[in-house]
Every structure is written in C-alpha cells, then in structure tokens.
C-alpha positions in Angstrom: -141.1 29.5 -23.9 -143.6 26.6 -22.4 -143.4 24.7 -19.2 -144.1 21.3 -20.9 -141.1 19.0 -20.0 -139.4 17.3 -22.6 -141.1 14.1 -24.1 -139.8 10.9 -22.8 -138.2 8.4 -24.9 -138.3 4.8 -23.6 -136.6 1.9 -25.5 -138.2 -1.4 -24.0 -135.8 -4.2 -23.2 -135.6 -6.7 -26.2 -138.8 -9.1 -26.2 -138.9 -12.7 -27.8 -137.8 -11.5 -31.6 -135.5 -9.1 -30.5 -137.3 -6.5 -31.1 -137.3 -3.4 -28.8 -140.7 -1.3 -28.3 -140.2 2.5 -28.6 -142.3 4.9 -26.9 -142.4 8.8 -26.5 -144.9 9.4 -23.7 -147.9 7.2 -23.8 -147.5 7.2 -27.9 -146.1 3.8 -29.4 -143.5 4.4 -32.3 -143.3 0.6 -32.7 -140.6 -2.1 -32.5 -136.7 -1.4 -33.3 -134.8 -4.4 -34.8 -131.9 -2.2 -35.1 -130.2 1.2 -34.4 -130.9 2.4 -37.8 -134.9 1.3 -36.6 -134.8 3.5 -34.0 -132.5 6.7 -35.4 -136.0 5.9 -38.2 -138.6 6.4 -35.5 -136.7 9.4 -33.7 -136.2 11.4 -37.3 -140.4 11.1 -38.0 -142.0 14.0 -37.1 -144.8 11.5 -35.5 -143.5 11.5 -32.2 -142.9 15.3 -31.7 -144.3 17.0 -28.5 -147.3 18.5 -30.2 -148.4 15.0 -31.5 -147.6 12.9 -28.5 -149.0 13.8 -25.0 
C-alpha cells in the first residue's frame, strides 16, 4: 500500500469554444468538447498516478 493520495482530476470551467481543460495533477489531458471527450481522457492510461506527478 503507498501513502501517495489519489491524483486530482480538475475539469476547467468552459473557455471561449466551449471547451473544458482537463488536468490530473500538474499533467494536461487537453480540452473536452463533450462528456464522451472527457470519459476519452479518463479511460487513457496517460493520466495514471505513475505517469502524472
């Protein structure tokens, strides 16, 4: 078992285009149009805890 905390997930408010900035941590995922977008970004194996932080 580890001490880490869980990562954070932070869906930005939408910006001009409507698109929404994801972030886990510090690490960008890139911009949701969409909630299929963002289930997209949170299925990739990019943003897991040993990648991001």
């Amino acid at each position: 078992m580890t001490d880490r905390p869980s990562p954070r997930i932070v869906v930005h408010p939408p910006s001009a285009d409507d698109g929404r900035r994801v972030q886990v941590d510090a690490t960008s995922l890139g911009v949701a149009y969409g909630v299929a977008d963002l289930l997209e970004f949170l299925r990739e194996p990019a943003w897991t805890p040993k990648k991001c932080g």
